[in-house]
Structures are given as C-alpha cells and as structure tokens.
N, CA and C of each residue as an Amber inpcrd file, in Angstrom:
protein
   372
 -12.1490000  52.5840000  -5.0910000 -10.8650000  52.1430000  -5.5720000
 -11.0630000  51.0640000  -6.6350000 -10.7070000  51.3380000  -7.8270000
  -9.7570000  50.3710000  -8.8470000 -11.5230000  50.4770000  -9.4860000
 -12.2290000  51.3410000  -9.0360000 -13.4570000  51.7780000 -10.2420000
 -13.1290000  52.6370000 -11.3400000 -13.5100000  51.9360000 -12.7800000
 -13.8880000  53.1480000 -13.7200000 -14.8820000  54.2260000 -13.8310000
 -13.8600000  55.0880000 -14.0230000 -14.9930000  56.5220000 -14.1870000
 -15.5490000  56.3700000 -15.4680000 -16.8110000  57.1740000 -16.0030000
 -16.7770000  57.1050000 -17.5270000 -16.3200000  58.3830000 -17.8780000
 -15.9560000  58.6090000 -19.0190000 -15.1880000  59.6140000 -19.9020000
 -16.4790000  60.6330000 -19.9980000 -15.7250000  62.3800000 -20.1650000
 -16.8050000  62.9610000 -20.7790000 -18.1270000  63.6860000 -19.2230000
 -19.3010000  64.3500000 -19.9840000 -19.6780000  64.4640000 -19.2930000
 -21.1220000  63.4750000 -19.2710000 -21.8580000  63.6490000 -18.4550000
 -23.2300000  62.6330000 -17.9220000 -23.8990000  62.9040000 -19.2260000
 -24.3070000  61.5330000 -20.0350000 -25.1700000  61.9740000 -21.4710000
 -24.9130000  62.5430000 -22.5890000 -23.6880000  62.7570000 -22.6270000
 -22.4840000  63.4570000 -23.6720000 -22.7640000  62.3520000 -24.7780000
 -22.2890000  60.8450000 -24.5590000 -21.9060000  60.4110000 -25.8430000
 -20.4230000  59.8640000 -25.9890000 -19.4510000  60.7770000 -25.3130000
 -18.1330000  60.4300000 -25.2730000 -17.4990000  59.6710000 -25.6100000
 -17.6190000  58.5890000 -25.0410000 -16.9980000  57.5440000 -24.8320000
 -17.1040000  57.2490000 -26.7050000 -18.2120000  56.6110000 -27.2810000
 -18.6760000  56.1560000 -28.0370000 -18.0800000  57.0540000 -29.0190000
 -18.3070000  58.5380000 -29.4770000 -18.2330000  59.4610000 -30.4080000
 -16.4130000  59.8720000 -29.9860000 -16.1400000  58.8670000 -29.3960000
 -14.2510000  59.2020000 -29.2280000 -13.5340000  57.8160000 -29.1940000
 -13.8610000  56.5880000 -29.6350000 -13.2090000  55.2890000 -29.8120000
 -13.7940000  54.8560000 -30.8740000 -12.8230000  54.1290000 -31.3720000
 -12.1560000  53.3210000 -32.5140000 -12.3840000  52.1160000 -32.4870000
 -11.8720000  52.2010000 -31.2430000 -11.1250000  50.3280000 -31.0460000
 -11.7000000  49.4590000 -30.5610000 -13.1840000  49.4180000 -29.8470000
 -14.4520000  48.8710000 -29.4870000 -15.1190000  48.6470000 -30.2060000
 -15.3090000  49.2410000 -31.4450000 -15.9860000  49.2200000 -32.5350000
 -15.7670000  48.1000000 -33.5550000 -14.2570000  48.1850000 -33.4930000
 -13.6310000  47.1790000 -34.4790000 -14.0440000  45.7970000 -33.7390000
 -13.3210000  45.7660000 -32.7240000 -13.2030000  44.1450000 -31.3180000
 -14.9360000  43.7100000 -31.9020000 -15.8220000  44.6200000 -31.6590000
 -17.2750000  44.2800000 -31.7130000 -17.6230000  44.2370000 -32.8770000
 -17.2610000  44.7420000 -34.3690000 -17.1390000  44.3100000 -36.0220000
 -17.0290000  42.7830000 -36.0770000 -15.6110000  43.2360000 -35.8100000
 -14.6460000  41.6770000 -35.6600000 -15.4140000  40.2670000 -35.1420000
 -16.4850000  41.0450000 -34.3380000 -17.2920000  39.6440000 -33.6050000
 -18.9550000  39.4410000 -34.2810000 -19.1500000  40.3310000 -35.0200000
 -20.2320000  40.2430000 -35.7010000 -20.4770000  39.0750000 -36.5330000
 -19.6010000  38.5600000 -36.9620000 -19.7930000  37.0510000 -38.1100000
 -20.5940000  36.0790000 -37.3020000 -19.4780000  36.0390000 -36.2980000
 -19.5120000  34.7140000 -35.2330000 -21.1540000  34.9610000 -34.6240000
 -21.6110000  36.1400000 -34.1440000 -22.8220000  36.3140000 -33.3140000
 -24.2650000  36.0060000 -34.2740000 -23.7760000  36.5710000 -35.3020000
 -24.8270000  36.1550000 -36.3740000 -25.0100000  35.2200000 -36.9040000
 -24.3150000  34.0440000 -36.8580000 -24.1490000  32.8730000 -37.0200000
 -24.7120000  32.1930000 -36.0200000 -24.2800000  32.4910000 -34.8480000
 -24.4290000  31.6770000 -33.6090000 -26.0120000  32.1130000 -33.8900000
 -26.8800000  33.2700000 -33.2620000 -28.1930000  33.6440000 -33.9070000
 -29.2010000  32.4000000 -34.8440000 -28.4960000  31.7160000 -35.7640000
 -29.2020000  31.1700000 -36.5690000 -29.4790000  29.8810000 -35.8670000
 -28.9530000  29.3730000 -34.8170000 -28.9490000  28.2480000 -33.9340000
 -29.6620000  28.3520000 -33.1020000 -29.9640000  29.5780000 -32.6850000
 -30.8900000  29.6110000 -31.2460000 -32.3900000  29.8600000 -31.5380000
 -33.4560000  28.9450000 -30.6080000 -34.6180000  29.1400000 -30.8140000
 -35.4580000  29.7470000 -30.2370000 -36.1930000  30.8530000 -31.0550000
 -36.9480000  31.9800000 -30.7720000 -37.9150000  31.3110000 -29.6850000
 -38.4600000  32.0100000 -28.5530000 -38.9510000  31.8140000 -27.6060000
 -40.7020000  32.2080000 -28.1280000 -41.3710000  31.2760000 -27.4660000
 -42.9570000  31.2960000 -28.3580000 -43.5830000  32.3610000 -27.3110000
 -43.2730000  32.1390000 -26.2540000 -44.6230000  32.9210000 -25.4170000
 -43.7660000  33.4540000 -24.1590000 -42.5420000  34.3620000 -24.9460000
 -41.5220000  35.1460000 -24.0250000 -40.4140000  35.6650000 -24.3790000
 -40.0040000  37.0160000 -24.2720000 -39.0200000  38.0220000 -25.1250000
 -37.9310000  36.8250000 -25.3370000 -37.3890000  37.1820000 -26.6730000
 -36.3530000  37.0970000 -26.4120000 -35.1580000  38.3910000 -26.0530000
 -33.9970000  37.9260000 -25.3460000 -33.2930000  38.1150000 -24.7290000
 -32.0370000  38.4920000 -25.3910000 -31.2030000  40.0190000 -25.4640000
 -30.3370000  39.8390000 -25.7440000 -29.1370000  41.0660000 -24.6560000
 -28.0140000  40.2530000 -24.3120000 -27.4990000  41.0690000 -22.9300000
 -26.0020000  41.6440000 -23.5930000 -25.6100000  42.7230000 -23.1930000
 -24.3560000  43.4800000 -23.4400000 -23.3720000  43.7750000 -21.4710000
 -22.6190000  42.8970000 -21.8600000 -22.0890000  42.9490000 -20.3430000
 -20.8800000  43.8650000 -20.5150000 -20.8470000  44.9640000 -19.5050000
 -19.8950000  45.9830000 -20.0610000 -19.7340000  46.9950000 -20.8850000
 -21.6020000  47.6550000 -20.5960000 -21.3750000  48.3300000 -22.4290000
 -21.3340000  49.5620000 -22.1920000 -20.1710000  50.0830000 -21.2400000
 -19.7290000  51.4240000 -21.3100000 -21.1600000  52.3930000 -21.4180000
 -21.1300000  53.3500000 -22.5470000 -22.6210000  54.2310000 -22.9610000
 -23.2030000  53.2590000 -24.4680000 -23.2500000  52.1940000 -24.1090000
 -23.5900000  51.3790000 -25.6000000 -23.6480000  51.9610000 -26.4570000
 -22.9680000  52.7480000 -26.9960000 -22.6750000  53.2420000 -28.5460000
 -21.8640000  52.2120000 -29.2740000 -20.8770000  51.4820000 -28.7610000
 -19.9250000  50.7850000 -29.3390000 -20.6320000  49.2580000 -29.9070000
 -22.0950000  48.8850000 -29.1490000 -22.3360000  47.7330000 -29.5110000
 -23.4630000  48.3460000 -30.0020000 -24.4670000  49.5250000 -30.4400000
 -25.2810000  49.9450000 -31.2330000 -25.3830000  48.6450000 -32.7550000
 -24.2390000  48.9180000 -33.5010000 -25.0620000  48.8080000 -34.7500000
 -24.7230000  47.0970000 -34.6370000 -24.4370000  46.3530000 -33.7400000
 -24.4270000  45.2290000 -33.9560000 -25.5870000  44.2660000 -32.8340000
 -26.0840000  45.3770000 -31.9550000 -27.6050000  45.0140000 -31.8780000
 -28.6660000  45.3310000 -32.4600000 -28.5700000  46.3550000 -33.4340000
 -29.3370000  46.9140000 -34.3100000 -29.3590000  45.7020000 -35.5630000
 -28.1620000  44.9640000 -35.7190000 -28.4830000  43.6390000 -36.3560000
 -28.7990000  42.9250000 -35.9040000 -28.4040000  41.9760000 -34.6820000
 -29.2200000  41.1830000 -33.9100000 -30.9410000  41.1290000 -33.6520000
 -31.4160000  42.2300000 -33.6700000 -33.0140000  43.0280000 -34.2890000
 -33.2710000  42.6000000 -35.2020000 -32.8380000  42.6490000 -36.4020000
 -33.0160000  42.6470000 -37.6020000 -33.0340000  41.2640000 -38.0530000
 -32.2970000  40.7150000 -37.7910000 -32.2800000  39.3550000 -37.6520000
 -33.3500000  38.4810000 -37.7010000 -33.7940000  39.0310000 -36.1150000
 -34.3060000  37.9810000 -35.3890000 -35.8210000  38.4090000 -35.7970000
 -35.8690000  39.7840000 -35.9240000 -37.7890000  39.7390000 -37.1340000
 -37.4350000  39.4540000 -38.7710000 -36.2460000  39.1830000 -38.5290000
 -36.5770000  38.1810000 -40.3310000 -37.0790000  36.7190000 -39.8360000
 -36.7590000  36.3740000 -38.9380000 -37.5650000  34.9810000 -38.3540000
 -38.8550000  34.9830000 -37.6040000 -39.2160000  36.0600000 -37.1290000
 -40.7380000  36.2580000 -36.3160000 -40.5420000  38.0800000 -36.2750000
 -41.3180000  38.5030000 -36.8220000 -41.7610000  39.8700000 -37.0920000
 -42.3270000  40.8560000 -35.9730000 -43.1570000  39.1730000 -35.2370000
 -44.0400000  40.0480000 -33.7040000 -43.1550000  39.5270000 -32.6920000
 -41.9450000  39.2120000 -32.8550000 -41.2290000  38.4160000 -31.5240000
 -40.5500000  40.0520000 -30.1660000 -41.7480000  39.3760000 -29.3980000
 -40.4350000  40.9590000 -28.2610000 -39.3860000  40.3940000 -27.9630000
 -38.3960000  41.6500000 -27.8210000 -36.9800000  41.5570000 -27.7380000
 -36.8510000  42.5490000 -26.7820000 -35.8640000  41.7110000 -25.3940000
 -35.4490000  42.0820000 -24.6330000 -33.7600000  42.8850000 -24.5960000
 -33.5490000  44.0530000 -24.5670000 -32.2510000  44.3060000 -24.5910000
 -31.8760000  44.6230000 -23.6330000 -30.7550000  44.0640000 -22.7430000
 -30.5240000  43.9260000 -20.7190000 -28.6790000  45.0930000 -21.4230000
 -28.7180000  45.9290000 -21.0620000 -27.4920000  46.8550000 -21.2160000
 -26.7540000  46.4520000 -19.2860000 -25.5150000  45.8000000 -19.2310000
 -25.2880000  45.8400000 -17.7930000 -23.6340000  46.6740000 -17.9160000
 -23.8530000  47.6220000 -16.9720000 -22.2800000  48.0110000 -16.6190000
 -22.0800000  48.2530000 -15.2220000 -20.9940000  48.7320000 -14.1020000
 -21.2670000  49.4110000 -12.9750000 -22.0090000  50.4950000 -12.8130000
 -22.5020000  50.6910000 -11.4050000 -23.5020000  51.4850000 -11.1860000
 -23.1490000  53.2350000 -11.3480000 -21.8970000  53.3290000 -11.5650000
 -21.6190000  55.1330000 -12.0830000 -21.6200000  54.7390000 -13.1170000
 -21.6650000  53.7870000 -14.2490000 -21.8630000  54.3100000 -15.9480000
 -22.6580000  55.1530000 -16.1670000 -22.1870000  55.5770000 -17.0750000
 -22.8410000  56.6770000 -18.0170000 -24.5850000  55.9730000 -18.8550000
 -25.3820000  55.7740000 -17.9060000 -26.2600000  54.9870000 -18.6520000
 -27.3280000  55.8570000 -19.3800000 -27.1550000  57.4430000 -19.0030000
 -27.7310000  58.3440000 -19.5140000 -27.3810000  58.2270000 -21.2010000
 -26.2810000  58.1180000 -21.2240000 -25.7770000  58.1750000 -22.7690000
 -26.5890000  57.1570000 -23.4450000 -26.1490000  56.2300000 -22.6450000
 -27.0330000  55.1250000 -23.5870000 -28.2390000  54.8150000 -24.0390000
 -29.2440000  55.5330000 -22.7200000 -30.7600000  55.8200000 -23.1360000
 -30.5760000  56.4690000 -24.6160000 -29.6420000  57.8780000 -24.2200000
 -29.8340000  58.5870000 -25.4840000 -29.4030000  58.0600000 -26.9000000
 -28.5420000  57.0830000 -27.0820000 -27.9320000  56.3250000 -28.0600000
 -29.3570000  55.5260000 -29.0790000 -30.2340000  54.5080000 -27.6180000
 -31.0190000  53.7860000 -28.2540000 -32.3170000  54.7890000 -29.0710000
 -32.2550000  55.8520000 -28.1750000 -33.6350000  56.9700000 -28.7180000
 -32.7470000  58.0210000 -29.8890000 -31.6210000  57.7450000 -30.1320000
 -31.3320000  58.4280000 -31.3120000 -30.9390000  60.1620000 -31.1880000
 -30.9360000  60.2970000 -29.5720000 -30.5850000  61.9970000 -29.5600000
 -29.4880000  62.0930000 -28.9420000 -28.4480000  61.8980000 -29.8870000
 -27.1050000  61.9650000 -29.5420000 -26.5300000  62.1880000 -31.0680000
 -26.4250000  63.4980000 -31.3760000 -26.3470000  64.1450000 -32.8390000
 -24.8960000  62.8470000 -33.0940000 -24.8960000  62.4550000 -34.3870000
 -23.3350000  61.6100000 -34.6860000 -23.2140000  60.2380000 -34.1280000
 -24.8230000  60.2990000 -33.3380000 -24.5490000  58.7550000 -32.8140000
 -24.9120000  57.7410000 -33.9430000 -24.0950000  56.5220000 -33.1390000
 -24.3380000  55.0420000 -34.4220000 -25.9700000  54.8280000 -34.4830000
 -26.4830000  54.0190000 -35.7260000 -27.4770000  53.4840000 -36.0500000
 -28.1040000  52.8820000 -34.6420000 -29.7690000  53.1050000 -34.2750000
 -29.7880000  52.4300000 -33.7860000 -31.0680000  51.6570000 -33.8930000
 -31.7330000  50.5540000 -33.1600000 -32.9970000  49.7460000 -33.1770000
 -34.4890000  50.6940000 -32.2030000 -34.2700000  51.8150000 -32.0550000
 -35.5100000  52.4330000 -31.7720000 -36.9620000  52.4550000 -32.2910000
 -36.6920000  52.4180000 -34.1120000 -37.8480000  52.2940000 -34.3890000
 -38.1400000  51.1660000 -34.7720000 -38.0460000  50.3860000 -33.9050000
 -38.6740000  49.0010000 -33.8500000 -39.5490000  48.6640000 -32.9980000
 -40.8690000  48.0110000 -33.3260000 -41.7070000  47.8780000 -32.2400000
 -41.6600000  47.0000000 -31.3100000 -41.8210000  46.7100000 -30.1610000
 -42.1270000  45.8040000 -29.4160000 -40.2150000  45.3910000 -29.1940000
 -39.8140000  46.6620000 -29.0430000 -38.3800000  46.3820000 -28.0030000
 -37.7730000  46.9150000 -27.2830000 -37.6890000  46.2870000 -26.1970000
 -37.5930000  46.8700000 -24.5720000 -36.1430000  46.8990000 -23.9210000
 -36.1190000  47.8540000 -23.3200000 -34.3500000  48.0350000 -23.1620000
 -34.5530000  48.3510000 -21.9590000 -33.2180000  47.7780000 -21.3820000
 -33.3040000  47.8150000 -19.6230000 -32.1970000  48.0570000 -19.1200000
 -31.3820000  48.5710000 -17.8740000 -29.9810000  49.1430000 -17.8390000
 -29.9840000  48.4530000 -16.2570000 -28.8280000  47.5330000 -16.1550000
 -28.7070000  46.9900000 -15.0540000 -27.0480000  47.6010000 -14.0830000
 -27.0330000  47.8610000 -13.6090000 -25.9010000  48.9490000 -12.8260000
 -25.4860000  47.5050000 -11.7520000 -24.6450000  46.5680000 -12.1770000
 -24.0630000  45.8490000 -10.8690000 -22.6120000  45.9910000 -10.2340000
C-alpha cells in the first residue's frame, strides 16, 4: 500500500523515454549543482561520491551526471567516482543499468565510457 509501481515493462526505459517534466525540474537544477561542484573538495585517497535519491530508471538524471563526470575530471582526471542510484526496492533498476551501459536505443547521454566509474543501485 501507497507503493509506486514503475511504468512500462522491467528494462524497457519507460519511464525516462515517456517524461518531460523530470527532465526540465533536473535542467532547471543544473546551474545550481555545478556551481555548488566547484566548492567541494575532491577526495585524495577515496571515490568521490555522487547520490541520486529517487531516480526512478535514472534516465531523467543521465545527462546531468554525465556532467557532474565531466566536471569533476576537469579537476583530477584519475579521480574514482562513485555513482549510489537509490529508489524503492521494486524500481525498475534494470532500466537503469541499461541507461548507464547505453543499451536502451533513444536513451539520454550517458558517463559509461569513462574510466574508473562505479555505479551502485541501492533499493531502500
């Protein structure tokens, strides 16, 4: 009771390749995160860390961790980067594997071919 289902079927994409309006909310917040970014200090001898609380099949926050990446090896090139994806434990987290590995025909940009970054899917 009073759980979300996800849209679509298991690894589809759905969600992501059928909204608008997540996309924008998470545009809209891109200034502020990249900014904030320039304040925080890269960790010498331990990933850094970056967490998506709520991220449906993370398609919707794709290309604005795909900057957060980008970013953060314009400041250290060999720095690992931790990416913690958390939603409830029926999300669609299949999708999202497929989002970050790029086999989701129409899916957003993503940070796969980047080395030394580790993605993790937490179901609470």
């Amino acid at each position: 009771e009073g759980v979300h289902v996800p849209y679509g079927a298991d690894g589809d994409g759905f969600y992501t390749l059928n909204t608008i309006g997540c996309f924008n909310v998470i545009d809209n917040s891109k200034d502020l995160v990249l900014e904030s970014l320039k304040n925080i200090s890269l960790p010498e001898s331990r990933a850094f860390c970056i967490a998506d609380f709520g991220t449906a099949d993370g398609g919707t926050s794709m290309p604005l961790m795909r900057e957060i990446v980008s970013e953060v090896r314009k400041r250290n090139a060999n720095q690992e980067i931790l990416v913690v994806y958390e939603d409830q434990p029926v999300n669609d987290f299949k999708s999202l594997f497929k989002f970050v590995h790029n086999m989701v025909e129409g899916g957003p940009p993503t940070y796969a071919q980047e080395g030394n970054v580790y993605v993790h899917a937490c179901g609470t």
